[in-house]
DRENPA-3360 file (N, C-alpha, C; in nm, 2 decimals, always signed):
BEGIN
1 = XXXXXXXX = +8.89/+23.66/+8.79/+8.83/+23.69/+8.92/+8.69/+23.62/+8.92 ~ +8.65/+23.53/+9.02/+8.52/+23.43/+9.03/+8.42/+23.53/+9.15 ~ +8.32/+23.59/+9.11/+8.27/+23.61/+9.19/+8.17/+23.55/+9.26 ~ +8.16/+23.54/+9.38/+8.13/+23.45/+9.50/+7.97/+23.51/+9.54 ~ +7.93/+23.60/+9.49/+7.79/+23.68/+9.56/+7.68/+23.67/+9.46 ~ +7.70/+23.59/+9.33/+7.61/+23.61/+9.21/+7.54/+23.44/+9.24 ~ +7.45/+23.47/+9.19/+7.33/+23.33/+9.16/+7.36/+23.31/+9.05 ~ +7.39/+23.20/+8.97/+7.33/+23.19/+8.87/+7.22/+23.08/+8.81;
9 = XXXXXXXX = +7.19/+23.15/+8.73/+7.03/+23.13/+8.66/+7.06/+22.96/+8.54 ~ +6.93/+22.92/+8.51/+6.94/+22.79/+8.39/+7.00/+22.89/+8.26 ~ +7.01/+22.79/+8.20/+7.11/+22.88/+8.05/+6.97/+22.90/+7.96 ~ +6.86/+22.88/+7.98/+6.80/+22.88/+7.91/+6.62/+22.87/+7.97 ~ +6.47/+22.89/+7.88/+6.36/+22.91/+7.98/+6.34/+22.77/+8.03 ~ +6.33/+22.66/+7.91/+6.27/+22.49/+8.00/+6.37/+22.41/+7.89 ~ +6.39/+22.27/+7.98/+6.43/+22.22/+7.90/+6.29/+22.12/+7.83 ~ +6.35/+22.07/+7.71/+6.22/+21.99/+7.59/+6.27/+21.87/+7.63;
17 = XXXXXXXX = +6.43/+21.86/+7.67/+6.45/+21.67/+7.64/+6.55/+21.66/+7.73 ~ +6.52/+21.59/+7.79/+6.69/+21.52/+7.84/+6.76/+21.34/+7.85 ~ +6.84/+21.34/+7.84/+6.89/+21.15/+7.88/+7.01/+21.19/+7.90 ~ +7.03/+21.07/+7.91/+7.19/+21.03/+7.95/+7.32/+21.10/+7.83 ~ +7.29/+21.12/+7.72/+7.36/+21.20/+7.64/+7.37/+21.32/+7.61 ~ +7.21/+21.39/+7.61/+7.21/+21.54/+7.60/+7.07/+21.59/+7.65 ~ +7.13/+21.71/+7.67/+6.99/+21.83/+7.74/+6.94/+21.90/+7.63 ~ +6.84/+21.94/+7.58/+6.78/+22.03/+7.50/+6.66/+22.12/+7.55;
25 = XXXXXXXX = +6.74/+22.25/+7.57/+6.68/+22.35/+7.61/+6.65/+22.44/+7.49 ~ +6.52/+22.50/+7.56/+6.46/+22.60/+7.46/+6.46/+22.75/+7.52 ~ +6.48/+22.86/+7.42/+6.53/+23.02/+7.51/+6.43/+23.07/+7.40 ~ +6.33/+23.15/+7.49/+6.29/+23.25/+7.43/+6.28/+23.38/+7.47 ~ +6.35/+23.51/+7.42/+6.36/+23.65/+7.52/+6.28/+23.75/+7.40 ~ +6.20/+23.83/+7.48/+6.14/+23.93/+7.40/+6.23/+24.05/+7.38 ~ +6.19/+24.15/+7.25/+6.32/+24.26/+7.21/+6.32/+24.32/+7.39 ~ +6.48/+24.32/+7.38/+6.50/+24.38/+7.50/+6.53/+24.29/+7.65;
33 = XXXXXXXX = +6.48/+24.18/+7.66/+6.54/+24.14/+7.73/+6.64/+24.07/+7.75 ~ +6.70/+24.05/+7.85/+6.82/+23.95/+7.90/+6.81/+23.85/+7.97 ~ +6.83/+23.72/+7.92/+6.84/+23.62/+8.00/+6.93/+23.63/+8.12 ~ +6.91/+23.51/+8.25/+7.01/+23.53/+8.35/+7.14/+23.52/+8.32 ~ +7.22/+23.52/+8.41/+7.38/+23.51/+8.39/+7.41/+23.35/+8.46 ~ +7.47/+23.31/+8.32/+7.46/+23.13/+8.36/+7.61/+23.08/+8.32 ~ +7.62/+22.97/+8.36/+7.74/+22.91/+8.32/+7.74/+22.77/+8.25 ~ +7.84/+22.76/+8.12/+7.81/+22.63/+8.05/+7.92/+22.53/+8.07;
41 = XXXXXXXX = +7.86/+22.47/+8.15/+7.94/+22.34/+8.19/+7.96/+22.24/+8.10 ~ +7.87/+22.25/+7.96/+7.87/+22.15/+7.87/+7.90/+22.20/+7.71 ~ +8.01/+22.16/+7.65/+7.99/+22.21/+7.53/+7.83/+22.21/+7.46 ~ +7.79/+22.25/+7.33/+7.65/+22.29/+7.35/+7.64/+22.31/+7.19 ~ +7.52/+22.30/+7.12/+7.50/+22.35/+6.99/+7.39/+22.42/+7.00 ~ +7.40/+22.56/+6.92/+7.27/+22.64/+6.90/+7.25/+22.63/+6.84 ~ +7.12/+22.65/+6.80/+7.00/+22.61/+6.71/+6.90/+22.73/+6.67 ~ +6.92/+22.84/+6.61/+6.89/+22.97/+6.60/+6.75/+22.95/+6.52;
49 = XXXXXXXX = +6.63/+22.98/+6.59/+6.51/+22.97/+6.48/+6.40/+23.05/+6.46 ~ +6.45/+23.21/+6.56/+6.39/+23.33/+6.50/+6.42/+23.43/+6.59 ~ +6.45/+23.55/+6.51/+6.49/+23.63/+6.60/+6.55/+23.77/+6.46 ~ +6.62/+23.88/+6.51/+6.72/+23.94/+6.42/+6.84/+24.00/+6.49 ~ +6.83/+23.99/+6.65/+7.00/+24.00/+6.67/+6.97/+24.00/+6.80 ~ +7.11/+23.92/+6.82/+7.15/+23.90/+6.96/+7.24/+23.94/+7.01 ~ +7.24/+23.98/+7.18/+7.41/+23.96/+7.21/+7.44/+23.88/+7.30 ~ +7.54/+23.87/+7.35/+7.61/+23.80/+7.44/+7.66/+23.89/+7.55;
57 = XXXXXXXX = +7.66/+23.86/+7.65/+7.72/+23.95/+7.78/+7.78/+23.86/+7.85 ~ +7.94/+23.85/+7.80/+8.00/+23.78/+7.90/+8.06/+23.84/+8.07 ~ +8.07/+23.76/+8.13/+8.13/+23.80/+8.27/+8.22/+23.81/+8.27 ~ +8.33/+23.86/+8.38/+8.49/+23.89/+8.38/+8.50/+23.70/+8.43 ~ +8.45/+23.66/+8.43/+8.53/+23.53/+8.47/+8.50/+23.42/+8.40 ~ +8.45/+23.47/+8.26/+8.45/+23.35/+8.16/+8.58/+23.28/+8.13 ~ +8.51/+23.16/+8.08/+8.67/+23.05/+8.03/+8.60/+23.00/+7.86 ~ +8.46/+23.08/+7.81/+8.45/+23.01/+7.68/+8.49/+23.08/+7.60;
65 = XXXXXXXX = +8.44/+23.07/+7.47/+8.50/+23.16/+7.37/+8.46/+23.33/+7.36 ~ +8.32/+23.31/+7.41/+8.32/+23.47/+7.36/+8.36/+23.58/+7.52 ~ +8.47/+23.63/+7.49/+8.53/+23.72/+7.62/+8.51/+23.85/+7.59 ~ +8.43/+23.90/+7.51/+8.40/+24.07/+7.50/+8.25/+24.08/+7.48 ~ +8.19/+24.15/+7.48/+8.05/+24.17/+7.47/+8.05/+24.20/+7.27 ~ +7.93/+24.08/+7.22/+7.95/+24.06/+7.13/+7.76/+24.10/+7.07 ~ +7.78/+24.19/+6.97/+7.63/+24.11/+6.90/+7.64/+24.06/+6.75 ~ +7.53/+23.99/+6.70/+7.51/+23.95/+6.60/+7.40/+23.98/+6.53;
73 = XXXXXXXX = +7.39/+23.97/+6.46/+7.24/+23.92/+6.34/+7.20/+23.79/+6.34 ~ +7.06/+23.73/+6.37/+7.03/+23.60/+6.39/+6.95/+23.58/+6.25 ~ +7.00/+23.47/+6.24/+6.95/+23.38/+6.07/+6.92/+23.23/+6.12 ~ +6.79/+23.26/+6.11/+6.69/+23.13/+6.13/+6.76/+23.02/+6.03 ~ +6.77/+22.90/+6.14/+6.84/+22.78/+6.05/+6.99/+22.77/+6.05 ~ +7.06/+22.89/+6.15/+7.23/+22.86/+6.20/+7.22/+22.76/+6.26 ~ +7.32/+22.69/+6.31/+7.35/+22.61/+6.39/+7.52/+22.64/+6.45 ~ +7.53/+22.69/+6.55/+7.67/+22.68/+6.66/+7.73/+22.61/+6.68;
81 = XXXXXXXX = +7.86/+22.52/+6.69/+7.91/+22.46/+6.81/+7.97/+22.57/+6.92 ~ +7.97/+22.53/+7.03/+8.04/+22.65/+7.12/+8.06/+22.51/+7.22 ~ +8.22/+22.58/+7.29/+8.29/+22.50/+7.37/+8.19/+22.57/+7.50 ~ +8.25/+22.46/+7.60/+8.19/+22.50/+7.75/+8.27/+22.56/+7.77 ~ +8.25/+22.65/+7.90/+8.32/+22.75/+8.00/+8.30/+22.91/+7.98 ~ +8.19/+22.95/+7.92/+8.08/+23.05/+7.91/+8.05/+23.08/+8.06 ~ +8.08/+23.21/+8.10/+7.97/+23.27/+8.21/+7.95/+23.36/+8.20 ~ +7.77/+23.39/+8.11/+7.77/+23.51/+8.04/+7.59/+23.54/+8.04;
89 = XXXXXXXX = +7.53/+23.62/+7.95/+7.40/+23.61/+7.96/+7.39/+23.65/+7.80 ~ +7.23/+23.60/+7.77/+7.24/+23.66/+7.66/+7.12/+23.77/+7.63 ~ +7.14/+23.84/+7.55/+7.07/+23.97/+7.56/+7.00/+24.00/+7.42 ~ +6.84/+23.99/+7.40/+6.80/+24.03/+7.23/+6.77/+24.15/+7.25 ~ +6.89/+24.22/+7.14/+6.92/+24.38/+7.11/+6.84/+24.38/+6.97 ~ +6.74/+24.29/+6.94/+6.63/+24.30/+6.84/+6.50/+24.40/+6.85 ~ +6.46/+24.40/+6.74/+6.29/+24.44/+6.75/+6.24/+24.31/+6.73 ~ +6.26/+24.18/+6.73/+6.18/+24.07/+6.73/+6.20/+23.96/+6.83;
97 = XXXXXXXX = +6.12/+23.87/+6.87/+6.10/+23.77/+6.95/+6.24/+23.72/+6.93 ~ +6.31/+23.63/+7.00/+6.45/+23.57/+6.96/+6.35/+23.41/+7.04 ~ +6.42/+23.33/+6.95/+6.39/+23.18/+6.97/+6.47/+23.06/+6.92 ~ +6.56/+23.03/+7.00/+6.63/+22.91/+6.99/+6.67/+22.78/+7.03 ~ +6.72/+22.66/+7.03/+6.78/+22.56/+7.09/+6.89/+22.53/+7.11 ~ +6.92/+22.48/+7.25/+7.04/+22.47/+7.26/+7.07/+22.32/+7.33 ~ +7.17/+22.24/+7.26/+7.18/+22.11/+7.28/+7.27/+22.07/+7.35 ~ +7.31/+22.12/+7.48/+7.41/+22.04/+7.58/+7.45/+21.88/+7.52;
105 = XXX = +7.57/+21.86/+7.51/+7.62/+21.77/+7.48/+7.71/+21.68/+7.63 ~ +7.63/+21.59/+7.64/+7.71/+21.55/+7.82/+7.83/+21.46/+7.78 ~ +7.87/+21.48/+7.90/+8.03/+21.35/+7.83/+7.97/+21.18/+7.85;
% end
């Protein structure tokens, strides 16, 4: 089901870089908040560089990988691949700052 009545938000707060190959955005959420509900039109690598746990809040009309509401433990110096077709938000269920990059990969 696509819902038709939602905005959605940038995947992330600014981007640092962009060209003709890739976007590099930077997310930072304080314990407790939620970024908007976005969609990833581009496969993407995370770049995890502080934080202690995150989650994921995907939508009923995702097409990426994560389709259940997920959290984790964040370890400064992960790195992700994640495919596109994410429409989800992400949410720090930490007591700490969360801070990371994320590197849209364009075709």
């Amino acid at each position: 089901m696509t819902r038709t009545d939602r905005r959605l938000g940038d995947i992330a707060n600014r981007v640092l870089f962009e060209n003709d190959r890739v976007r590099i955005w930077e997310m930072k959420l304080a314990p407790g908040e939620e970024g908007t509900v976005h969609r990833h039109d581009l496969d993407h690598i995370l770049v995890q560089i502080d934080g202690d746990r995150m989650a994921v809040v995907p939508e009923p009309d995702t097409s990426g990988p994560y389709k259940t509401y997920e959290e984790a433990d964040v370890v400064p110096g992960n790195v992700f691949y994640v495919e596109r077709g994410g429409v989800e938000a992400a949410r720090n269920v930490g007591r700490r700052p969360y801070h990371e990059l994320i590197i849209e990969l364009k075709d």
